[in-house]
N, C-alpha and C positions, 0 to 999 in steps of 0.2 A: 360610559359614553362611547358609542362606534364611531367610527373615523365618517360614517357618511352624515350622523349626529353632528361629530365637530366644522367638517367641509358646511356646513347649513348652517352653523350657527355663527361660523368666521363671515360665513355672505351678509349674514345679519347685520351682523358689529361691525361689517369695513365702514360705512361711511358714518357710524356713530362718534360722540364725541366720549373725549376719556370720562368724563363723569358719567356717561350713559351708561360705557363698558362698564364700570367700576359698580354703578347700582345694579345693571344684571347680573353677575357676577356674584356678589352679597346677598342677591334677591333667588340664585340659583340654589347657591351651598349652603351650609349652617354653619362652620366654623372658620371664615375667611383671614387671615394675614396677610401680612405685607412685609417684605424684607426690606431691607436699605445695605447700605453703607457709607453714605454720606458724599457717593464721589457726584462727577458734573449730574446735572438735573435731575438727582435723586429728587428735591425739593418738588418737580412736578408728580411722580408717582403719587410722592406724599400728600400733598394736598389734595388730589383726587380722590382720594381713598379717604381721608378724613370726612370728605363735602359729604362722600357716601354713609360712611359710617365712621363718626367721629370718637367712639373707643375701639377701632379695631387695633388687635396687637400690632405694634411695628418688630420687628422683631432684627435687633442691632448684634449681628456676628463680630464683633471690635478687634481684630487680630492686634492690637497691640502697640501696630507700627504706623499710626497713621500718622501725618504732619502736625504739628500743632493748630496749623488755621481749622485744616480739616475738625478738631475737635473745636474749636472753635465755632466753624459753621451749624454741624449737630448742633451746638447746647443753643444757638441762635433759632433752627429750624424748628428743634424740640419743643421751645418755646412759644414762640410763631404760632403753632399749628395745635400746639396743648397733647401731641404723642403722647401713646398710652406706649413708652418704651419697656419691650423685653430686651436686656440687653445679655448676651452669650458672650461670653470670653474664651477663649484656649485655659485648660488645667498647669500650664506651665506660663510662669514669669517670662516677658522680655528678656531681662536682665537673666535669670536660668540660662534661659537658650542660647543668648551671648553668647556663655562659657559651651556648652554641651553642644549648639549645632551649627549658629550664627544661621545669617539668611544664604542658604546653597545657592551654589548659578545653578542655571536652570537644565546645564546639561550633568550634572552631579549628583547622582540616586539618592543623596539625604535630601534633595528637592520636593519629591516624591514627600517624606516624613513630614520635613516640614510644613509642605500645604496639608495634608492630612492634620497634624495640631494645631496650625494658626487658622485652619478656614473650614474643613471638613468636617472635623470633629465638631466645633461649636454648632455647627448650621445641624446635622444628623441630631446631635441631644435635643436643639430647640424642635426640630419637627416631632421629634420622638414624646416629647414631652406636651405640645401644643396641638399635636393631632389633627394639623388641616385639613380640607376639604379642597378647599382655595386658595392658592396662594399667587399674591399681586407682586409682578417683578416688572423692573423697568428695559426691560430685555430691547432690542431694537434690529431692525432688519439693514444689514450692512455692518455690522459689530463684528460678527467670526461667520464662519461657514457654518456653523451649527445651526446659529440662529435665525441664519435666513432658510434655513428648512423648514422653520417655526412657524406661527402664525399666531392674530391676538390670544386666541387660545389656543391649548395644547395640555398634552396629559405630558406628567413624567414618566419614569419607571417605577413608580407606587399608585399608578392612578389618581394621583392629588389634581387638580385643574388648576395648571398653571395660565396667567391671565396677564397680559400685557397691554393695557389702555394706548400706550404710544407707541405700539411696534411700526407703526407705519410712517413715524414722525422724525423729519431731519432735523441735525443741530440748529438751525436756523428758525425751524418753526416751535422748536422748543424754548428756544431766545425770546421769542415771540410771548408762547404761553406763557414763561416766567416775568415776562415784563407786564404782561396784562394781568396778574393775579400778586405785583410786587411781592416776587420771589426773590429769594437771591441765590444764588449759584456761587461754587467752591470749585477750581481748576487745579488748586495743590495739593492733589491727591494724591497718594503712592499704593500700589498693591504688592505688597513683596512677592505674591506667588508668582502676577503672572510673568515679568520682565519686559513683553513684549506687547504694546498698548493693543494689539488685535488676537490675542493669544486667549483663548478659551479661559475663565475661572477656577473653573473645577464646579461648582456648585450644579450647573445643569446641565453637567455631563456624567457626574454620577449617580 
């Protein structure tokens, strides 16, 4: 896909609705995904992508350290919406890591390590192993500076088509979506990589 390809096909999708994106999208690629991790309006992604294709993989990177509501919310969504979850774990225990590296600050180079095992590593094996074409993120415009670079679609650095149905959508219109399709929303989310709520993830910056 060339950049004058994407610029054409972003003019298309701006005033579509997330399902419409979601079926062109599925109706583009052959092997489409979906990421989560359960934080605020994961739940709209999710639905949208089911309505489109209702066994797409979700595919659940679990670092380990989420709150208990948060797990909570997942097994509620899961349910909800009938997720075909692939879930990815880190190779090392919470409990392990405790002892060996605990969660770094963020200006302490085993920071570095740590997001590589709790968030890096699991999401690299699932791509590595599920082989997308597509993959559906709930990425948003005003989140970091990365991502307002971005647009509904975008390539990574594997050429994968990364696909954002609500990049263009604020907290409030998402408030909206989730109440019109009785969703429900999780705000007790913790990310130990990133510390700082507008602080890049890692995931689509490597």
């Amino acid at each position: 896909m060339t950049t004058e390809e994407l610029t054409e096909i972003n003019l298309q999708l701006r005033d579509k609705t997330p399902l419409e994106i979601c079926k062109w999208a599925i109706a583009y690629g052959k092997n489409p995904i979906v990421t989560t991790n359960f934080r605020p309006y994961e739940a709209a992604i999710l639905y949208a992508c089911v309505n489109a294709n209702p066994t797409i993989p979700v595919v659940w990177c679990d670092s380990g350290y989420n709150t208990p509501a948060t797990y909570m919310h997942a097994e509620s969504v899961i349910e909800k919406l009938q997720l075909n979850i692939q879930l990815y774990v880190p190779k090392q225990t919470v409990a392990h890591r405790a002892v060996t590296l605990g969660i770094p600050e963020i200006d302490d180079p085993n920071h570095v390590v740590f997001t590589e095992q709790v968030k890096l590593e699991p999401f690299k094996r699932a791509m590595s192993e599920l082989q997308p074409d597509v993959w559906f993120t709930n990425l948003r415009k005003g989140q970091t500076a990365l991502r307002d670079s971005l647009d509904i679609v975008s390539l990574d650095k594997n050429n994968v088509i990364k696909v954002s149905p609500f990049y263009y959508y604020s907290d409030t219109e998402l408030d909206v979506y989730l109440e019109e399709n009785v969703l429900p929303n999780e705000f007790n989310y913790f990310d130990p990589t990133k510390v700082l709520e507008h602080r890049e993830c890692g995931l689509h910056s490597n």
